[in-house]
C-alpha positions in Angstrom: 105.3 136.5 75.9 103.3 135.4 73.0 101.1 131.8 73.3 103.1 130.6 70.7 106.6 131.1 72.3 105.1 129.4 75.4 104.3 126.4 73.4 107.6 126.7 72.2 109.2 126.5 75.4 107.3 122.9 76.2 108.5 121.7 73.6 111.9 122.4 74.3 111.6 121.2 78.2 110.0 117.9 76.6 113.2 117.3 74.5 115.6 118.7 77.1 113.7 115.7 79.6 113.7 112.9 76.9 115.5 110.2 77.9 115.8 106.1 77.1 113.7 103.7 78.9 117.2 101.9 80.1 118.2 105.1 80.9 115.5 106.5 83.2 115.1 102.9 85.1 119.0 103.3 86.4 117.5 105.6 88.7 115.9 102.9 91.0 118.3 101.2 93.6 117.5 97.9 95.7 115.2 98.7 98.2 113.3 101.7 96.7 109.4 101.5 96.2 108.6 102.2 92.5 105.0 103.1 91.8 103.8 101.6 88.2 100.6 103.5 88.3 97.1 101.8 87.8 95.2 99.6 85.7 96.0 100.1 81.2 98.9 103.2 82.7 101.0 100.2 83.8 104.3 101.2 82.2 105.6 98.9 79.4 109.1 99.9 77.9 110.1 101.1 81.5 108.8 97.9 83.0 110.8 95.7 80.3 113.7 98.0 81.0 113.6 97.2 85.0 113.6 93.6 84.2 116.5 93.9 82.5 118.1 95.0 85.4 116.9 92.3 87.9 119.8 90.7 88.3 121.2 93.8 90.2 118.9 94.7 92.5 116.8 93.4 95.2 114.0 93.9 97.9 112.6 96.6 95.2 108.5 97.4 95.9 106.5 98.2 93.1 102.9 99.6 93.7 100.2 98.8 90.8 96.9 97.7 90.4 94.3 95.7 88.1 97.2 94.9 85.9 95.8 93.8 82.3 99.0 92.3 80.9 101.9 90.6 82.9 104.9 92.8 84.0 107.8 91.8 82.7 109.4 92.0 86.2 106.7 88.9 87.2 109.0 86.6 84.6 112.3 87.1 85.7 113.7 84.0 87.2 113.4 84.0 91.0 111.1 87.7 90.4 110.2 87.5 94.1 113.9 87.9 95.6 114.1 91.4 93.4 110.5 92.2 93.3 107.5 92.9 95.3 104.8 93.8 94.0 101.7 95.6 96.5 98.4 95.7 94.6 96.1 97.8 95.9 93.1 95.7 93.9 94.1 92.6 92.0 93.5 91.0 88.3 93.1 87.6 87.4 96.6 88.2 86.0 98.2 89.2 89.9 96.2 86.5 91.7 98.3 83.9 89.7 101.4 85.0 91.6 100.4 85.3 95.0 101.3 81.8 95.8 105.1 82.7 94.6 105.5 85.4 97.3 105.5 87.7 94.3 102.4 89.8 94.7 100.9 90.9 97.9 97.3 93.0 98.5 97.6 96.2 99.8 93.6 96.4 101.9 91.9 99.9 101.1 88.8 101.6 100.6 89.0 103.0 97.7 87.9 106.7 98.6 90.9 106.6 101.2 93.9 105.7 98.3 94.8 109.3 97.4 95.3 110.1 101.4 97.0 107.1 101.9 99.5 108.6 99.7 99.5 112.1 101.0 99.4 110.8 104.6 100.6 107.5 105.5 102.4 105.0 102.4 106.1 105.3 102.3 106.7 107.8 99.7 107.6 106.3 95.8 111.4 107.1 95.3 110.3 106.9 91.7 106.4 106.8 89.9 106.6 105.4 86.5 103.5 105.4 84.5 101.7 105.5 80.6 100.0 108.2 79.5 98.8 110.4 76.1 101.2 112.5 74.0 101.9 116.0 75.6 99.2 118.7 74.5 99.9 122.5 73.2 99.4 123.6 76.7 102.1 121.2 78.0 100.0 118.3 79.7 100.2 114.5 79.2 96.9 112.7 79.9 96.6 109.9 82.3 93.8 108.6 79.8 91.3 106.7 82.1 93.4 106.3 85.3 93.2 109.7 87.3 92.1 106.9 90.1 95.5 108.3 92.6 98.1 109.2 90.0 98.2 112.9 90.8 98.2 112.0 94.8 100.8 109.6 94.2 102.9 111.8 91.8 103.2 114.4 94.5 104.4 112.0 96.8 107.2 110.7 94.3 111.1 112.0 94.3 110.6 111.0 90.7 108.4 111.2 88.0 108.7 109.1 84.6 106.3 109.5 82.1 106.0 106.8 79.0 104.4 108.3 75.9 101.9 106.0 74.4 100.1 107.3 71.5 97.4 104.7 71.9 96.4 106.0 75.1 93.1 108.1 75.3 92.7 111.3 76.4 90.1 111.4 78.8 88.9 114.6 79.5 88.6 116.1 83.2 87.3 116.9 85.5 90.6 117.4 87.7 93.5 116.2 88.2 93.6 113.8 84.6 97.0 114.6 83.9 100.4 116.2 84.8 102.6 119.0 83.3 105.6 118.8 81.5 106.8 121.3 84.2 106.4 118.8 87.0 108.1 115.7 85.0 111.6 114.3 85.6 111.7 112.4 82.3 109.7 111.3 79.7 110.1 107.9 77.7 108.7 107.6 74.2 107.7 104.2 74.0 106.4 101.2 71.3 102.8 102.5 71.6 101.3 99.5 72.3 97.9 98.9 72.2 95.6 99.6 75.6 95.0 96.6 77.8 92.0 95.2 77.2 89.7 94.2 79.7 86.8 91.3 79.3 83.7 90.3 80.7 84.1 87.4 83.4 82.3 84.5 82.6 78.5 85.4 82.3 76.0 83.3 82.9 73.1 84.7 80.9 69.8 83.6 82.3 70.6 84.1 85.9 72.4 87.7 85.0 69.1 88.3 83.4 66.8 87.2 85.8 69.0 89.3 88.8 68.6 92.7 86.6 65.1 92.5 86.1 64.8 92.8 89.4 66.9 95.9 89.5 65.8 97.6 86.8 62.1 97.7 88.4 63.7 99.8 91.0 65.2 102.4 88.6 63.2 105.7 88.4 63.5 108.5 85.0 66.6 110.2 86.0 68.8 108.0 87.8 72.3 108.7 88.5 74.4 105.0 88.3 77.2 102.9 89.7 77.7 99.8 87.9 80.5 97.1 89.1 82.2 94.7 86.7 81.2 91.3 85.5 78.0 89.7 84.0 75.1 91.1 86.2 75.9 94.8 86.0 76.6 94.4 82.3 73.3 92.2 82.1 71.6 95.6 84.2 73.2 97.7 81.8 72.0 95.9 78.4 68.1 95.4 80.2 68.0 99.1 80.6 68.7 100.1 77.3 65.7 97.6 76.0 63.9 99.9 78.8 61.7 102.8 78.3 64.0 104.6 81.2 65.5 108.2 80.0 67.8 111.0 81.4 70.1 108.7 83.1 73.1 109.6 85.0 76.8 108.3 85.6 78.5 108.8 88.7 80.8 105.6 89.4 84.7 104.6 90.4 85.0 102.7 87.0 83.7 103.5 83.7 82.4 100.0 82.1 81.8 99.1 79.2 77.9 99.2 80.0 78.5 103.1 80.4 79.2 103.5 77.0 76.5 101.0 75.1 73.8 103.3 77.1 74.9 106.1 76.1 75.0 105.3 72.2 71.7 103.9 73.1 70.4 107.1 74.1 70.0 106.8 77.8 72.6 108.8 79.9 72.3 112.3 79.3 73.1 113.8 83.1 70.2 116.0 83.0 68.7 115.3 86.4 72.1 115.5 88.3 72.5 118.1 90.7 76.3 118.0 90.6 78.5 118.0 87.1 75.5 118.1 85.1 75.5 116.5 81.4 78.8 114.6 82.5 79.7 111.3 83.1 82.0 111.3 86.0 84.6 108.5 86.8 87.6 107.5 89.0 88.8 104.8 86.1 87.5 102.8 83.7 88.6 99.7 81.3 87.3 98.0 78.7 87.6 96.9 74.3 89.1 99.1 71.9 85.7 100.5 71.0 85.6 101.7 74.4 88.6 103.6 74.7 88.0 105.8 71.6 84.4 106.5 72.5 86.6 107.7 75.8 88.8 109.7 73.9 88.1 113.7 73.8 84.9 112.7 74.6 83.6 115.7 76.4 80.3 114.0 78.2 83.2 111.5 80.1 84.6 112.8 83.2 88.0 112.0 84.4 88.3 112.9 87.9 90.0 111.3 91.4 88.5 108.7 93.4 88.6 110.8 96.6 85.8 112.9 95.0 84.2 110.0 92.6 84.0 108.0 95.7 83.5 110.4 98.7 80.4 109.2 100.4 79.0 113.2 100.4 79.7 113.4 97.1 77.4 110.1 96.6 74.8 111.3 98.9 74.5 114.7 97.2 72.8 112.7 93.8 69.3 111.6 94.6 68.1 108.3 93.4 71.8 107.2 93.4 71.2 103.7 92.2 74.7 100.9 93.3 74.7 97.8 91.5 77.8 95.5 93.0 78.2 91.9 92.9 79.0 89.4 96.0 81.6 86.3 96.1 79.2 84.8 98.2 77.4 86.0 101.7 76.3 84.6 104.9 72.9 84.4 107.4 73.7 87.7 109.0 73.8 89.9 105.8 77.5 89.9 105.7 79.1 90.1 102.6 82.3 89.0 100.9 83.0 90.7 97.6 86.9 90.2 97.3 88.4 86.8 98.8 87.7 82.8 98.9 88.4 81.9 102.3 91.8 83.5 103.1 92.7 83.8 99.5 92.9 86.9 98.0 90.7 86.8 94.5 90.3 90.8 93.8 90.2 93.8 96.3 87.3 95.7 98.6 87.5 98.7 95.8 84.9 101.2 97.0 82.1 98.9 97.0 81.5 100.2 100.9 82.4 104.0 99.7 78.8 103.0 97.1 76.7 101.1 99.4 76.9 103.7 101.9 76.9 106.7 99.3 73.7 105.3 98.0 71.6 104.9 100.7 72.1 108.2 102.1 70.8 109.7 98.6 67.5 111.2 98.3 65.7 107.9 96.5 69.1 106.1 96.6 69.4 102.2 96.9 72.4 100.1 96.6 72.1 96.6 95.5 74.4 93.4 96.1 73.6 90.9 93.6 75.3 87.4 93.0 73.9 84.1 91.7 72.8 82.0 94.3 74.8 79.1 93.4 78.1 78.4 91.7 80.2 75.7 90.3 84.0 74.5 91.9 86.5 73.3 89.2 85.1 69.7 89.8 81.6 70.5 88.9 79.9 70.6 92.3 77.2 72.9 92.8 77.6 75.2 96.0 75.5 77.7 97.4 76.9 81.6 97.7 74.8 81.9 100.7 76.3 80.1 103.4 75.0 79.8 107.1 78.5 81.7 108.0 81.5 82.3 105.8 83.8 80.5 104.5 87.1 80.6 107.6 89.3 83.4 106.7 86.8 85.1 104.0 86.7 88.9 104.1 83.5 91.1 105.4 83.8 93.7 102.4 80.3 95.1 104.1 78.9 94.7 107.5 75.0 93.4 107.8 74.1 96.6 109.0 75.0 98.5 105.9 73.3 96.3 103.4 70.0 97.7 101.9 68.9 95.6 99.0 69.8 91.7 98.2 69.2 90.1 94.8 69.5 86.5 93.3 68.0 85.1 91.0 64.9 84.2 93.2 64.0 87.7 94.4 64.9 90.6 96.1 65.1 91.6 99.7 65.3 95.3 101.8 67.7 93.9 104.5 67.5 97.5 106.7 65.9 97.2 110.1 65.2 93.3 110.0 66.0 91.4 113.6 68.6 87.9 112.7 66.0 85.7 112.1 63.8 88.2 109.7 67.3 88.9 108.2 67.9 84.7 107.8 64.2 84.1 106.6 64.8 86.5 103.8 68.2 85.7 102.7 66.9 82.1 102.9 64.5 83.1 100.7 67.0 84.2 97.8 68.8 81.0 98.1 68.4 78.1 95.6 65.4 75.5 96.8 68.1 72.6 96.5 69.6 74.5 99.7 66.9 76.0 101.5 66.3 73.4 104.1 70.1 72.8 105.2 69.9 76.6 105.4 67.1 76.0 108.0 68.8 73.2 110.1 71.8 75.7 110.2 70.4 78.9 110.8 68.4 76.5 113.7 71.6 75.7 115.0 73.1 79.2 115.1 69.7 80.7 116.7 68.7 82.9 114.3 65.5 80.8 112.8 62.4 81.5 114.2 59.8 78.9 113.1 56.6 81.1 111.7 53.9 79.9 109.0 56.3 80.4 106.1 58.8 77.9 105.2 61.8 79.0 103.2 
């Protein structure tokens, strides 16, 4: 058979699967679990089509993730006695619902989430999910979600593809996208435009100050992992005023940061020992500008987070360099990255799968950095370092796996100090207006021992 009749035959098994969005959502029954993908793949027309059905069915679980718009099935009336939806890392956008009994978190590390799928998750009675237009060889793209999809696809009765045309192509790698051969049906939807994803709320001076600090640490030839929000992105934007050169990427998400440093001439993958000249990622969201530089870019590698995020994998890059941010921390060295007390405000992520990764690299250091203070919604100033944590809050990492603290006010090695070394130098990163309650505290708990320096 000639290339060309192959080709031919795609197209034919494309049309022959075609279907409506209404169509292809009259699949799902009341009490099936529907998998919506991850992060900009969320389905659109097929999500607005399985709101329009909400009024027949019930107790139906939907799996997602970082959701950048709001499903339509969220603005139903009464959406929580049809819908549940299980995030396994949540937006600003899910967090809103949790209080309705709407949206739940699903706990992981990340590294873990294509196994979960393969192993132990009740298996999706249908997977519905964006991706590019299908290719000559037969293949729609995930664009920048490989994340789990294939791991979940091959755990799914049902697969539903939704053509956007907006949607990169991001190249692989492995496991970036899925035949034609292995769909169910495919939905040509309104092409909307990607999600886009913002910047937090930085705060410029401290974000500044904290990535100095990290930057001094960087050697010629780094391989990075850069977190979301201000103080990576503040990293990011100090090393390309730096005279730093032959970077690296390795990371779960592909930030914005990623790309500025590129154009700026500092990531070229040459010193990696593993997928050399590429920049390899589990995900990634961002601006416009960052999904076409992401598009048939062939330095950008798409690739699951079992490998992106597999501690050996990690270890195997020397002078691995993490760079994650804390919600706040306590005396001990523990650290909360993901809640507020018992509420839920994001998701653990691989933030562990990095931390450990990077230490155990030749020249490797992973960094939690935060802001030593922050502001409630009345104004009042608080410190992130607390003498314990806040009841309820979430250990994303233990205090014997953190290596390198930064605030504002410095930067501390935490490996092999005792409790009260380990209290005297987080005390030390705190703001002076809360230094000396820190003391009294840290007094009280037994971990201060009173030597010639005072905090």
């Amino acid at each position: 058979m000639a290339y060309s009749d192959q080709q031919q035959y795609y197209k034919e098994m494309y049309q022959q699967k075609l279907t409506t969005a209404d169509e292809a959502v009259k699949l799902i029954k009341s009490g099936d679990w529907v998998d919506y993908g991850w992060c900009s793949g969320h389905p659109v027309a097929l999500d607005q089509a399985l709101a329009r059905r909400a009024e027949e069915l019930e107790n139906v679980k939907v799996r997602g993730g970082i959701a950048l718009w709001t499903p339509a099935i969220f603005q139903v009336p009464d959406a929580a006695s049809h819908f549940t939806w299980n995030s396994w890392h949540l937006s600003g956008i899910e967090r809103k619902y949790m209080k309705e009994g709407l949206v739940y978190y699903s706990p992981i590390r990340y590294s873990e989430l294509p196994r979960y799928y393969r192993e132990h998750v009740e298996r999706n009675n249908v997977i519905m999910m964006q991706v590019s237009p299908m290719d000559k060889h037969g293949y729609f793209n995930f664009g920048p979600n490989a994340s789990h999809l294939m791991a979940a696809c091959e755990k799914s009765d049902v697969i539903i593809v939704e053509v956007n045309e907006n949607m990169p192509r991001c190249l692989g790698g492995f496991q970036e996208g899925i035949h034609v051969s292995q769909v169910d049906y495919i939905v040509e939807g309104d092409n909307p435009p990607m999600g886009i994803l913002g910047n937090g709320k930085p705060d410029p001076e401290v974000d500044r100050a904290v990535a100095s600090y990290i930057v001094e640490e960087i050697p010629n030839g780094a391989c990075l992992q850069l977190g979301i929000g201000g103080m990576p992105n503040a990293v990011g934007a100090m090393i390309a005023e730096s005279d730093l050169k032959d970077l690296g990427v390795h990371t779960e998400m592909y930030v914005e940061s990623f790309k500025d440093l590129t154009l700026a001439g500092k990531i070229t993958g040459a010193k990696k020992s593993i997928d050399q000249g590429r920049q390899t990622y589990a995900f990634g969201a961002g601006s416009q500008d960052f999904y076409d530089f992401l598009d048939n870019n062939p330095q950008c590698m798409s690739v699951p987070v079992d490998y992106t995020n597999d501690v050996r994998v990690i270890a195997s890059l020397d002078n691995f360099m993490s760079i994650n941010n804390a919600v706040d921390l306590d005396l001990y060295g523990q650290i909360n990255a993901e809640s507020s007390g018992i509420r839920q405000i994001s998701g653990a992520g691989g933030q562990l799968d990095f931390v450990l990764g990077a230490y155990l690299s030749k020249g490797g250091k992973s960094f939690i950095c935060c802001s030593s203070t922050f502001k409630d919604k009345q104004g009042v100033v608080h410190s992130r370092i607390r003498p314990t944590l806040k009841e309820g809050s979430i250990v994303t990492d233990t205090r014997a796996n953190i290596h390198w603290l930064v605030t504002e006010y410095g930067k501390v090695c935490l490996k092999g100090l005792s409790t009260w070394e380990k209290a005297e130098a987080i005390i030390g990163l705190a703001h002076p207006d809360f230094r000396e309650e820190l003391i009294k505290e840290a007094e009280k708990q037994g971990i201060w021992r009173r030597t010639n320096k005072r905090a």
